[in-house]
C-alpha positions as CSV (number, residue, x, y, z in Angstrom):
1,X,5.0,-30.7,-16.9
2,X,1.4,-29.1,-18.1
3,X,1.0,-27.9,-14.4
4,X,4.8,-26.1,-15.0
5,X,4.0,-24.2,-18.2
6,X,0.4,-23.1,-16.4
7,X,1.8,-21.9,-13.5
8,X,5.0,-20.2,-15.5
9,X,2.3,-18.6,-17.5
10,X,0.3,-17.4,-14.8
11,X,3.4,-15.8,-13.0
12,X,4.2,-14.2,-16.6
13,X,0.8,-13.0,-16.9
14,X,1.2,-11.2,-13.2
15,X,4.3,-9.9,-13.5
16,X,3.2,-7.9,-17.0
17,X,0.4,-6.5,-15.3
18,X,1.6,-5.3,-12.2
19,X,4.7,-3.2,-10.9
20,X,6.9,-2.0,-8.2
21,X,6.2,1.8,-8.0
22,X,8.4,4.6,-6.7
23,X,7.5,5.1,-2.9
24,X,8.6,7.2,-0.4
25,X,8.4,7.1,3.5
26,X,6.0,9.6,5.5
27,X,7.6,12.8,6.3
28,X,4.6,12.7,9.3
29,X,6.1,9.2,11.0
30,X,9.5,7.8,12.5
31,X,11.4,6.2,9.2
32,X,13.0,4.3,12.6
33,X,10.0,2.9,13.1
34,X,9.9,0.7,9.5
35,X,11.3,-0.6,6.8
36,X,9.6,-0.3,3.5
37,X,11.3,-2.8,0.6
38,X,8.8,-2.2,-2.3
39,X,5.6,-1.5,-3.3
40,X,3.5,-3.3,-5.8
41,X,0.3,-1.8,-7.6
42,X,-1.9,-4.2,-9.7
43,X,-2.5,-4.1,-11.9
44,X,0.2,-1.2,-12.8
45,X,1.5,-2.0,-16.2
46,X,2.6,1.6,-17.0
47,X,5.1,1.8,-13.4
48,X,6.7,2.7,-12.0
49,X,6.6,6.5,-11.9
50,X,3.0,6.2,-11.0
51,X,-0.3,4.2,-11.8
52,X,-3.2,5.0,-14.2
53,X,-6.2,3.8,-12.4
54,X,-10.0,3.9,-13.3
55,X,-12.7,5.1,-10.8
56,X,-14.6,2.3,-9.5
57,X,-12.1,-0.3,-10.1
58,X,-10.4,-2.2,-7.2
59,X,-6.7,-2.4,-7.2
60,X,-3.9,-4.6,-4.9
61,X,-1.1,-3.0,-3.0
62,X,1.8,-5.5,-1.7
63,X,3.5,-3.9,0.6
64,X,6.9,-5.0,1.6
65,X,8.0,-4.3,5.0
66,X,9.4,-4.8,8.1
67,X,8.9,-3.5,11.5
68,X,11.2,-2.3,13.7
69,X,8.6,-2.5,16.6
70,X,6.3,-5.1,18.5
71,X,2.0,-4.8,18.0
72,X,-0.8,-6.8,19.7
73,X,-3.2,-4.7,17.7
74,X,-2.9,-2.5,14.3
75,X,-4.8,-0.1,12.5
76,X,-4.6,0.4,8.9
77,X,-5.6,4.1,6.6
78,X,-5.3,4.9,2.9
79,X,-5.6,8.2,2.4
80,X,-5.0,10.5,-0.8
81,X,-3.8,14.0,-1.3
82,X,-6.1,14.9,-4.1
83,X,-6.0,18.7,-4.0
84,X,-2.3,19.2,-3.5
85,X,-2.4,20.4,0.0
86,X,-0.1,18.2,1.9
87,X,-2.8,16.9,4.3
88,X,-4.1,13.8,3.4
89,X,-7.4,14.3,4.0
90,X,-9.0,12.7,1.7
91,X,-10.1,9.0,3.1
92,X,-9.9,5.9,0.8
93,X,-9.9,3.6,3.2
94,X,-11.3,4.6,6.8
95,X,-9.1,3.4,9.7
96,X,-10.0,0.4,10.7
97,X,-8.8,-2.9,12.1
98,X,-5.5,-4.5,10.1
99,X,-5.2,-7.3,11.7
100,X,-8.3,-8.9,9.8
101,X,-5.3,-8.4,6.6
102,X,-2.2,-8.9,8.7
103,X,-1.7,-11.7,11.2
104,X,-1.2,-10.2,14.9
105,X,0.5,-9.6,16.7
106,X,2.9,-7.7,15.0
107,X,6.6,-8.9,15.7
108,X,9.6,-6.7,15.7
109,X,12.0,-7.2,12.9
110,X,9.7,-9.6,11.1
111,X,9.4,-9.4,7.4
112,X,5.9,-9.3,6.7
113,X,4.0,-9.0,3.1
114,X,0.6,-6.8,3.6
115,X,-1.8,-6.7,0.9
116,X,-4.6,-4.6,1.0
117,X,-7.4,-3.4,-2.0
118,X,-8.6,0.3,-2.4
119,X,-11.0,1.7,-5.0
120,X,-11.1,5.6,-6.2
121,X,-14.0,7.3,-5.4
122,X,-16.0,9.2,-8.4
123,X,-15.1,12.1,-7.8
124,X,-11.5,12.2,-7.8
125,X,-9.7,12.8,-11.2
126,X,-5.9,13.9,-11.6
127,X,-2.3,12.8,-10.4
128,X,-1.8,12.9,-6.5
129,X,0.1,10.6,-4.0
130,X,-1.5,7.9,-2.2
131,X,-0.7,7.3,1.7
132,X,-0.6,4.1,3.4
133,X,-0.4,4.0,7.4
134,X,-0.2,0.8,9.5
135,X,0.4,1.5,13.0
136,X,0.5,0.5,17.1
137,X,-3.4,0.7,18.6
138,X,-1.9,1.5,21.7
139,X,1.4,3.9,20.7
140,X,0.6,5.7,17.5
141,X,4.4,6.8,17.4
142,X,5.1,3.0,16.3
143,X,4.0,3.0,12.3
144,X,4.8,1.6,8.9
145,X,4.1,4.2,6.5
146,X,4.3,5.0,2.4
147,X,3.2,7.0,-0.4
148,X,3.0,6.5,-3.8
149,X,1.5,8.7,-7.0
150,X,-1.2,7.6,-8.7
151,X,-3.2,8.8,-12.5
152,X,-7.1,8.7,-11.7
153,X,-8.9,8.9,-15.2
């Protein structure tokens, strides 16, 4: 019974703190190509519009997803659009290798969770959109992708 009220108190504890935020698909990749269910920032008490972060602080996305394709390799990109431009240039997390957070390969219609951590550089201050891109190594046409807004402070 002790273990119960520990473990119900825990799971109270996460759910204050974090939130499903409002996402929306990549106007740059296939919707086809994925299904996004939700999006979880933590912590993100003040969701789900957007999320307040600090600089320097690391912070979990869950994504929820499935794929409508088949991977033996993924890479994985956060990017940010700090300056309003539309281009995602600016890199929080270089492209690297996703399966090291994701088990490969990747099957088609496969609910998967993904978590993955990113951190706010210094320098950037204000309320922009945050991209997240999973994709095929060998078709880049084949992707999972999702933006969110975030608060830097």
């Amino acid at each position: 019974m002790r273990a119960f009220v520990i473990l119900a108190a825990y799971l109270g504890f996460v759910a204050a703190e974090s939130d499903f935020v409002t996402r929306k698909l990549c106007k740059d990749v296939d919707v086809t190509q994925c299904s996004v269910q939700s999006v979880v920032v933590d912590p993100c008490p003040q969701g789900p519009a957007f999320c307040t972060m600090k600089r320097d602080k690391t912070y979990g996305v869950t994504l929820d997803m499935t794929p409508h394709f088949s991977a033996e390799s993924l890479r994985l990109s956060v990017t940010s659009d700090v300056d309003g431009s539309g281009d995602f240039s600016t890199v929080i997390k270089s492209p690297g290798d996703a399966c090291r957070l994701l088990s490969c390969p990747l099957e088609a219609e496969q609910r998967r969770i993904f978590d993955v951590d990113l951190m706010m550089d210094k320098r950037a201050s204000g309320k922009f959109p945050v991209k997240i891109k999973l994709w095929n190594e060998e078709n880049s046409s084949q992707a999972c992708c999702v933006t969110f807004n975030v608060k830097v402070k």
